[in-house]
N, C-alpha and C positions, 0 to 999 in steps of 0.2 A: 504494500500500500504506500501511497506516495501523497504528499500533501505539498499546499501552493500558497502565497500569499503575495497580496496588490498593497500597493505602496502608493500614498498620498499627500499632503499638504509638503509640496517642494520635496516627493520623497521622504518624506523624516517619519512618516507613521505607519503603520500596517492600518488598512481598511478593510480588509476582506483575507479570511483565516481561512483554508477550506484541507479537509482530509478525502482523498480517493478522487483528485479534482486534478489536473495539469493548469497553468495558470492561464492559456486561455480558454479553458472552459468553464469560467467561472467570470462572473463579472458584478459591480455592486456601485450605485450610485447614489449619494444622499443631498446633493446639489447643497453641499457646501461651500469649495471651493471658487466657485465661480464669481465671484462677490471681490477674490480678491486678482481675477486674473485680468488682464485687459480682453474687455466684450468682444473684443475683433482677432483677438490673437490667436492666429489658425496654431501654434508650438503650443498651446491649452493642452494638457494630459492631465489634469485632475480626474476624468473618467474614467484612467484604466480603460476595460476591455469596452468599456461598455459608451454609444457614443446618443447622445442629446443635445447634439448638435446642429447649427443650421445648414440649409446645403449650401455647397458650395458655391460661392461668387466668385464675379471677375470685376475688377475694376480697374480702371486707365488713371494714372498720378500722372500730372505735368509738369515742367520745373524749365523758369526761364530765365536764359542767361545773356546778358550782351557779348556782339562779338567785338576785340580787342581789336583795333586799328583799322585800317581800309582793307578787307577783302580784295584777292588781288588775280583771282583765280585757280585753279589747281581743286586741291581735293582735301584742304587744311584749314581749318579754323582755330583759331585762339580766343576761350569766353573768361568773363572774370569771375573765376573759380579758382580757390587756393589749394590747393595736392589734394588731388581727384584721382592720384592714382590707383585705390581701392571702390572706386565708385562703379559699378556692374551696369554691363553694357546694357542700352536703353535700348527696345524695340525698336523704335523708331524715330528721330529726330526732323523738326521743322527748322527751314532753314527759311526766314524773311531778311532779306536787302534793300537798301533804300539807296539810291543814286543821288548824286547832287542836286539834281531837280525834284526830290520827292519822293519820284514814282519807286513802288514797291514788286518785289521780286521772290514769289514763292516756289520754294520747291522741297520735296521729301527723302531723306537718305536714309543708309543705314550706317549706325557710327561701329567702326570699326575697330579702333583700337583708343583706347585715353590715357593721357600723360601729359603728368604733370613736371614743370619747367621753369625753368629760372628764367625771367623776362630778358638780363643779359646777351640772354646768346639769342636773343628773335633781336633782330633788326629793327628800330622803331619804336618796340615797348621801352625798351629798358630807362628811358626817359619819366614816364608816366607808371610805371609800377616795380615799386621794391619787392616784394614777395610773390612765388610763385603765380602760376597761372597754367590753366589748362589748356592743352590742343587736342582737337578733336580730330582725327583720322574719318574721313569718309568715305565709302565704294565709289560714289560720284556726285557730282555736283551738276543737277542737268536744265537750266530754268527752261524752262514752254514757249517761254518770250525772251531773248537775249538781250540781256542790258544793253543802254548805249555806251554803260562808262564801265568798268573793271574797277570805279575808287567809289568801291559800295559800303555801305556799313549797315547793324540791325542787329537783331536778334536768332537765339535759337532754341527751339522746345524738346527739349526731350519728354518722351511718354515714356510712361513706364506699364505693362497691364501686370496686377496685382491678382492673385489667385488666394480666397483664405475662407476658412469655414466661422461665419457668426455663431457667438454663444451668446443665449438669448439673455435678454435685461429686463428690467422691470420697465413693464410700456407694453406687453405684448406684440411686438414687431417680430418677424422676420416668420411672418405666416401664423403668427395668434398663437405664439410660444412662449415664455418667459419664466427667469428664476426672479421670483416674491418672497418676500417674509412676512403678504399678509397672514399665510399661515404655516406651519409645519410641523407633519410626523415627528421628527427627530430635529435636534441642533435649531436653528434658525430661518431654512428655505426651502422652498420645494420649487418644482417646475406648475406653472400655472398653463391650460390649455382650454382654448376654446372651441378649437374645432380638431376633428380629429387629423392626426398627425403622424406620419409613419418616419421611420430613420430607421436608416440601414448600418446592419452591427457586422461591418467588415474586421475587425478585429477579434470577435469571438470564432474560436475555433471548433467548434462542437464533432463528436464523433458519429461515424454514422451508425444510426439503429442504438444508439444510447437515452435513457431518458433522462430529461432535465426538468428541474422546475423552475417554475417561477415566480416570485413574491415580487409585492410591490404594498404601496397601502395607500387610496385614494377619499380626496372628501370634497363635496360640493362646496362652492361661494355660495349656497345659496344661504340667506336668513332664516328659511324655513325647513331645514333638509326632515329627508323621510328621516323612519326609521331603518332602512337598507336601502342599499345603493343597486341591489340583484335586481336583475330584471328591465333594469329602468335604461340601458343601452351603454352608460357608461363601461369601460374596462382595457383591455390591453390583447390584439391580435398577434400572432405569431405567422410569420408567412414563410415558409420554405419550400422546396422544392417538395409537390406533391400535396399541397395546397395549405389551407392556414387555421390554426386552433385559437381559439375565442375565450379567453377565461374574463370572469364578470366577477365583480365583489359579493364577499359571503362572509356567513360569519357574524358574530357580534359588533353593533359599535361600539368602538372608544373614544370618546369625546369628539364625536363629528367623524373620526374616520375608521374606515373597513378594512379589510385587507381583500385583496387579490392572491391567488394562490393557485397553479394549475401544473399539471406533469403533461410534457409531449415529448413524443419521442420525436428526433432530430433526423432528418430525408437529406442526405447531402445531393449536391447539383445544381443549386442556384444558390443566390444570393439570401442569408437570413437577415428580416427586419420585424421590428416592434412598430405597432403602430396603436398609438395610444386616444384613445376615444372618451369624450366627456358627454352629457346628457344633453341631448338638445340643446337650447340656446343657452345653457348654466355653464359656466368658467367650472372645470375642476382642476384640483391639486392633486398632483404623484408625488411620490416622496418612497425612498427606500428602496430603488428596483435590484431588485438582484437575481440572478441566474446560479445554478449549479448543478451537478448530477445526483439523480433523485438516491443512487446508491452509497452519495458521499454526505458529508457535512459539513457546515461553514457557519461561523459568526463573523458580526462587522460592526463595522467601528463609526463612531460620530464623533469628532473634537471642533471645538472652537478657531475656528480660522488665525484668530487673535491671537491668542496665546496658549494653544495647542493644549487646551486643556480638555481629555476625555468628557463627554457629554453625553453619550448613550451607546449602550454595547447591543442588537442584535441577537437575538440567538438562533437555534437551529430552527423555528418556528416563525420570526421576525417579529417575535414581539421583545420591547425594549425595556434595557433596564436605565433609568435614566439617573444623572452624576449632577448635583448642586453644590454649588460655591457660593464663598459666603463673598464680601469684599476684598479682605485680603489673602484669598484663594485658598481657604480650606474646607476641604468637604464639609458640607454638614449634613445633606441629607441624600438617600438614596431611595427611588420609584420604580416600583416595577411595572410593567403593562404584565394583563392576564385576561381570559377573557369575559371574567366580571368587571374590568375596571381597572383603572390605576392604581394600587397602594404603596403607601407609604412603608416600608421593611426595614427602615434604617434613619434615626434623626439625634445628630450628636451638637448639644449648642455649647461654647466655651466661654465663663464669664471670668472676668477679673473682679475682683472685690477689692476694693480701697480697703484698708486695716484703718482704720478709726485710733485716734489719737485718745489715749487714757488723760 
């Protein structure tokens, strides 16, 4: 038997414990982390295996620079940029010139090579600029309409197309997805969803003809929620090669939320994704997903972003035992979930007493 463990907040913690597991076939998300990562930053790995991510975008960055002296022909610019020599070659660059008279001069290259120079050894600068400067290498420089003069001067844009996967924020953007702290299972946040939403879990490795389960624990925005979440359309799809298994919330509430909880066996040959379903026009929260093999066992971990202090451990069932501190961070009391309710199993309070003057 062999056991596996995922590692979270900048690596420094274990999140997810599991026996009879390979570590990707296990995965565990409690949308912690994402609060403290930048929202755009596709290198985000607070997920481990498991991905609640936006999809993928493309985006064009521009960046403009003057060029340095009279353009004189050839296939060489000089812009005022100081050691660029680490700076990654740009899609695509805009070249505009302006002639004596005004008139302007468009055309589009591709920048070849960049280096940067000591204005010294160019002919010209060395007068108007002490500190480097950069030249720009073109394939060619070909305008549509050929200037009257070769003593052109202007600008030039370099593109850049940016590829990164959004993690969602508070605002429901990027398709009616977002990490909230109006409310949460464990720790501080859950993913809030409005409409239903699928992501694809390219990093889970699942074996084939093995069974996995899977937990999560969901609860209405609403004001008014029922007494069960069963039935009512919310819950979490599995799609794999050979079609897709449906598990729905069941079970007791606990203070507004239920848990989800289903065994499928794994069909390799396509792509597996989760796709997570709230009730009709009602916002719901996930909070806690986790994956693993129904034959193994795993607990998982909740800490404070902050200051890495344990907050709720998981168990083999995914109900919580939950960790309180006092201000100057000592435990004082300890919560378990069960499925009557949360109690209290542990509350330790420490007083100092003044000694009183005889």
């Amino acid at each position: 038997m062999y056991s596996s463990a995922q590692y979270g907040y900048a690596d420094n913690l274990p999140v997810a414990v599991a026996a009879n597991a390979a570590y990707q076939e296990i995965g565990f998300d409690g949308f912690e982390e994402y609060s403290t990562a930048n929202l755009y930053d596709s290198e985000y790995t607070g997920h481990g295996t498991l991905n609640f991510q936006c999809p993928e975008r493309e985006e064009q960055i521009t960046t403009t620079f003057n060029v340095l002296g009279a353009y004189d022909g050839g296939t060489t610019i000089w812009i005022d940029k100081e050691g660029y020599d680490n700076m990654p070659l740009p899609d695509q660059a805009l070249l505009v010139l302006q002639d004596e008279n005004g008139n302007e001069y468009e055309t589009t290259a591709d920048v070849t090579a960049i280096t940067a120079l000591d204005p010294s050894s160019i002919n010209g600068l060395a007068t108007y600029f002490k500190d480097q400067v950069t030249k720009l290498s073109l394939d060619q420089i070909d305008f549509c309409t050929s200037p009257g003069s070769l003593a052109l001067t202007g600008r030039v844009v370099l593109a850049y197309n940016i590829q990164y996967n959004e993690i969602p924020s508070d605002g429901l953007g990027c398709g009616g997805r977002a990490i909230t702290t109006a409310e949460a299972h464990t720790g501080r946040h859950s993913l809030e969803i409005n409409a239903s939403t699928t992501f694809e879990q390219k990093e889970l490795h699942l074996i084939d003809g093995r069974n996995y389960i899977l937990s999560a624990w969901v609860k209405s925005s609403s004001t008014n929620p029922a007494f069960t979440y069963e039935g009512n359309g919310a819950g979490i799809d599995v799609a794999m090669n050979g079609g897709t298994e449906t598990f729905q919330p069941s079970g007791p509430m606990i203070e507004g939320w239920q848990r989800i909880e289903g065994v499928f066996t794994y069909n390799s040959g396509s792509d597996l994704s989760f796709t997570l379903r709230p009730s009709g026009a009602t916002n719901y929260y996930f909070d806690d997903i986790r994956i693993y093999p129904e034959d193994g066992s795993i607990q998982t971990y909740v800490y404070n972003p902050e200051d890495y202090r344990l907050q709720a451990v998981m168990d083999q069932n995914n109900y919580a035992t939950f960790y309180h501190y006092d201000e100057e961070g000592n435990l004082f009391l300890i919560k378990k979930e069960t499925a009557k309710g949360i109690k209290t199993i542990q509350e330790t309070r420490e007083y100092v007493i003044d000694r009183l003057e005889e």
